[in-house]
N, C-alpha and C positions, 0 to 999 in steps of 0.2 A: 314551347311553341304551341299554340292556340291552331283548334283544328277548323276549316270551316264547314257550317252546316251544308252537308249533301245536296239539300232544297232551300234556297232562301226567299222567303215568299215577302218577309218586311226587314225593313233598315231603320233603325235606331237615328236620329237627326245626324252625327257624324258619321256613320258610317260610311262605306263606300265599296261596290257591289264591281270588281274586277274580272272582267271576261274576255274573250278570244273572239275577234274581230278579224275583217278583210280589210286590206287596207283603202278600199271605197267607203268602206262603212255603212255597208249594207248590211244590217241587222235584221235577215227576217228566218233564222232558227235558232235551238239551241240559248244556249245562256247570252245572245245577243237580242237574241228578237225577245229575251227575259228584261236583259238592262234597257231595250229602247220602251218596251211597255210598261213596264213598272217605276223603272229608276233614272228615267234623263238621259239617257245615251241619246244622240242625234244622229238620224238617217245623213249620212255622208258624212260624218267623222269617224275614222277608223282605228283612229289614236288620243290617250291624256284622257284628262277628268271634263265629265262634262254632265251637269246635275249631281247625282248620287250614285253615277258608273266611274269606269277608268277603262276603256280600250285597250287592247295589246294585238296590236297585228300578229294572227299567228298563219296566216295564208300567203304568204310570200317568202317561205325558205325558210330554216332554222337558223341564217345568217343575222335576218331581219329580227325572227323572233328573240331573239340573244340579244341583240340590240337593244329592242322594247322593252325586256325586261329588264338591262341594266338601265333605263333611264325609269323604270318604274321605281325599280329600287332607291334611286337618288329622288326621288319623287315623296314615295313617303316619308323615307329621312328626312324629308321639306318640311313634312306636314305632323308631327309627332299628334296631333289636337286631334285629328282621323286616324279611324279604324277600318282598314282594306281588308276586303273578304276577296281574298284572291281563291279563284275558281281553279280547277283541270285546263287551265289555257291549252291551246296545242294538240288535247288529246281525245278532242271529238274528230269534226269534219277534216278537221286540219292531217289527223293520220300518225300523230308524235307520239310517242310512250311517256309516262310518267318518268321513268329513268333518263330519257332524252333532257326533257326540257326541265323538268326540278329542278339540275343543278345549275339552267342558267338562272337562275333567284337564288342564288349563293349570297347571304350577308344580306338577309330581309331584317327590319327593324323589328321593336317587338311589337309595332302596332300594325303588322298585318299577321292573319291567320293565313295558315294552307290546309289545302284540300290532302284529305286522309291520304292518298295516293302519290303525293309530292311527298310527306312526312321522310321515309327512309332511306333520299336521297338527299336530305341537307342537310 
């Protein structure tokens, strides 16, 4: 399992830069107001790929965030041709620990990386 860089400041043409969204999609801190400036996220989608992002509501419960990421999951299994750099979702503003939410990305493919902190729970 492929770790992702700590700071992603460029994305490689398939890439695809996976961060922790409001479900307004309001992007203005943190690795949102990263993916709306640098990589395509759009102000008022808070969900799915859009440019060289992929949203994950992690501000509306850890019911939702479980949710979001099983359907992320079935998402890059969609897409084997990209590579998701999935972030610390959950475990900034949001307030989640990396043991909380890790194990809801159980059965990630092998073309997404995770963040060092998610490692020792999948």
């Amino acid at each position: 399992m492929d770790t992702t860089p700590k700071v992603v400041e460029h994305l490689e043409p398939n890439e695809i830069f996976v961060f922790g969204s409001n479900a307004g999609g309001f992007h203005g801190g943190g690795a949102a107001r990263v993916a709306h400036e640098r990589f395509g996220a759009v102000w008022g989608e808070g969900h799915g790929h859009h440019g060289q992002s992929y949203a994950i509501d992690t501000m509306s419960g850890l019911e939702v965030l479980a949710s979001e990421a099983s359907n992320f999951v079935t998402y890059a299994e969609a897409h084997p041709e990209l590579r998701f750099l999935l972030t610390p979702v959950g475990c900034g503003i949001a307030g989640h620990t990396p043991e909380e939410v890790a194990p809801l990305f159980a059965g990630l493919p092998d073309n997404v990386t995770v963040p060092a902190s998610f490692a020792p729970f999948l």
